[in-house]
N, C-alpha and C positions, 0 to 999 in steps of 0.2 A: 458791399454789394447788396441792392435791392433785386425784389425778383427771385423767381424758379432758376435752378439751374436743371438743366435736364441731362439725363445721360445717353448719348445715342450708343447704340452697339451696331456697326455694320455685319450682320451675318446672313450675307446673300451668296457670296462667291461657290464657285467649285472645287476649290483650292487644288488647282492641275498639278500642281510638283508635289501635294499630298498624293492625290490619285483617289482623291473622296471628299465629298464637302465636310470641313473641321470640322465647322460649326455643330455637327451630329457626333462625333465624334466623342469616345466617352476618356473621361480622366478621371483614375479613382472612383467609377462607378456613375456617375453623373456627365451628360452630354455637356460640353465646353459652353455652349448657347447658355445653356441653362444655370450651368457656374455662373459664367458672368453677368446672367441678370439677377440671379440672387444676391451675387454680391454686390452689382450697383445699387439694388432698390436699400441694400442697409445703408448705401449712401444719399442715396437721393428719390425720393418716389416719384418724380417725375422722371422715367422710363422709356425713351424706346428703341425698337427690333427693327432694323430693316433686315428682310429678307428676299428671296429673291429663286435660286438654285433650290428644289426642295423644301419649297415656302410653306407645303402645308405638312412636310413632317417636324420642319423648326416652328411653328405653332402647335402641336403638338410637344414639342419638347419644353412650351415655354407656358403649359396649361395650366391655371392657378398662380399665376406670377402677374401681379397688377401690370402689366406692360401695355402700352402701344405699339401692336405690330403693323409697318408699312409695308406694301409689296413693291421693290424696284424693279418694274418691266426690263430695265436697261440694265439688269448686272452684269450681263457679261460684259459691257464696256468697261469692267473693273472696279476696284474698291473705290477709288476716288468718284465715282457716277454715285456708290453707294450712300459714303458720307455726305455729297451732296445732298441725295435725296434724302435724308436722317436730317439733316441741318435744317431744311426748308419745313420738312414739316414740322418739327421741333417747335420752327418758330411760328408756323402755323398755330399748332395747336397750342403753343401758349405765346401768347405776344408778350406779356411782361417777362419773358425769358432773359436775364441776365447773364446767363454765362451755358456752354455746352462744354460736357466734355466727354471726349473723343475714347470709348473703351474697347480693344478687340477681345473677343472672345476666345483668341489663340493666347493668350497670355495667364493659363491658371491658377500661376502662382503668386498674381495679383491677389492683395485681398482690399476689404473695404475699411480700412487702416490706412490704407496708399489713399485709397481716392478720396476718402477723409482731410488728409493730408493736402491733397491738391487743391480742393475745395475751399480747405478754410485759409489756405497761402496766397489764393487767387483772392479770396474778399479781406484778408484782412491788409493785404498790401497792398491794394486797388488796382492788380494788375493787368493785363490785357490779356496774358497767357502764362501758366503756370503747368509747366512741363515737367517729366521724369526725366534723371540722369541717371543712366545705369553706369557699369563699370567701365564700359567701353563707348558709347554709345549716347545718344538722347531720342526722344520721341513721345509715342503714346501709353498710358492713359496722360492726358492734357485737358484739362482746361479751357478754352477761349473765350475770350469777352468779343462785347459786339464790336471791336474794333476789327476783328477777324469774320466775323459771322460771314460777308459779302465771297471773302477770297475761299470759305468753306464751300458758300454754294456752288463758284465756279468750278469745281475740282473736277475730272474728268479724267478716267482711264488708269492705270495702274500709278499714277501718282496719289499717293496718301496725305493725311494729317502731316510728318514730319517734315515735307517741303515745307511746309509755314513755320514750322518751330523753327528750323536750321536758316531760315533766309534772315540777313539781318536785314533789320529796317530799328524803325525808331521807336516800336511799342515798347509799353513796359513786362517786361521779361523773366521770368523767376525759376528757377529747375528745383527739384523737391527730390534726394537722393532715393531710392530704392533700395534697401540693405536686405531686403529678402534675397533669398537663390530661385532665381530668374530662367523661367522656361519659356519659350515660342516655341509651339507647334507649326513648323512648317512643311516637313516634308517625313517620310515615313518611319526613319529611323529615330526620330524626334517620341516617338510614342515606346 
């Protein structure tokens, strides 16, 4: 794989079945925002934040962190508007972009080990996409190559990143197991 890889974090939502934006949200002492961009930039310094919900307290939570922070006008049309707009600019801002990958901020027990992981499983098997397998389950943090970039931008409304992972077609396709213990933050009893 030539090229940047970039890592987008969508962290624009209100997260309504939480009953408060995560993404502010603290884990172990540290806003969830803030985890996961620490822990991408030890993967990748090509970095960024869309936000959206509370854009300028999640700038604030992300101050001193080399990041690019986007504002999605349209978050409430959902995360899939969000990674859209993470996607485009991405490739805006860097055009020799190679590869994105897709990391939520509700996931803390992600570390940059995993995304290590993804990264060098995606270039060194020239893949198109390079996915996590959880126990149950597959999705995000992923990977994509520009074979995906187009169907990233389309994305709209509370469909996410794992529509593409889960759809078969004919890219080349790799899953990277996750042996950590595995949390999502989604709803109140989660914290």
């Amino acid at each position: 794989m030539s090229g940047n890889l970039v890592i987008v974090i969508p962290a624009a939502g209100s997260s309504s079945r939480l009953g408060r934006p995560k993404q502010l949200v603290e884990f172990e002492g540290v806003s969830l925002v803030r985890r996961a961009a620490e822990t991408a930039i030890e993967a990748s310094p090509d970095l960024v934040v869309v936000t959206g919900c509370e854009d300028i307290a999640v700038r604030d939570a992300l101050k001193g962190i080399p990041v690019q922070v986007i504002d999605n006008p349209d978050w409430e049309k959902g995360m899939g508007r969000s990674i859209a707009v993470g996607v485009q600019q991405s490739l805006d801002l860097f055009p020799e972009c190679a590869g994105i990958l897709i990391f939520l901020c509700d996931l803390p027990t992600i570390d940059s080990g995993h995304l290590k992981r993804l990264i060098k499983k995606h270039g060194l098997e020239d893949l198109d996409l390079a996915y996590t397998k959880y126990t149950d389950t597959i999705g995000v943090p992923a990977v994509f190559g520009p074979r995906y970039f187009e169907d990233l931008i389309i994305l709209d409304g509370d469909e996410g990143a794992k529509s593409i992972i889960g759809r078969g077609d004919d890219g080349r396709k790799m899953s990277v197991d996750f042996t950590g213990h595995f949390e999502d933050i989604d709803l109140p009893e989660d914290l």
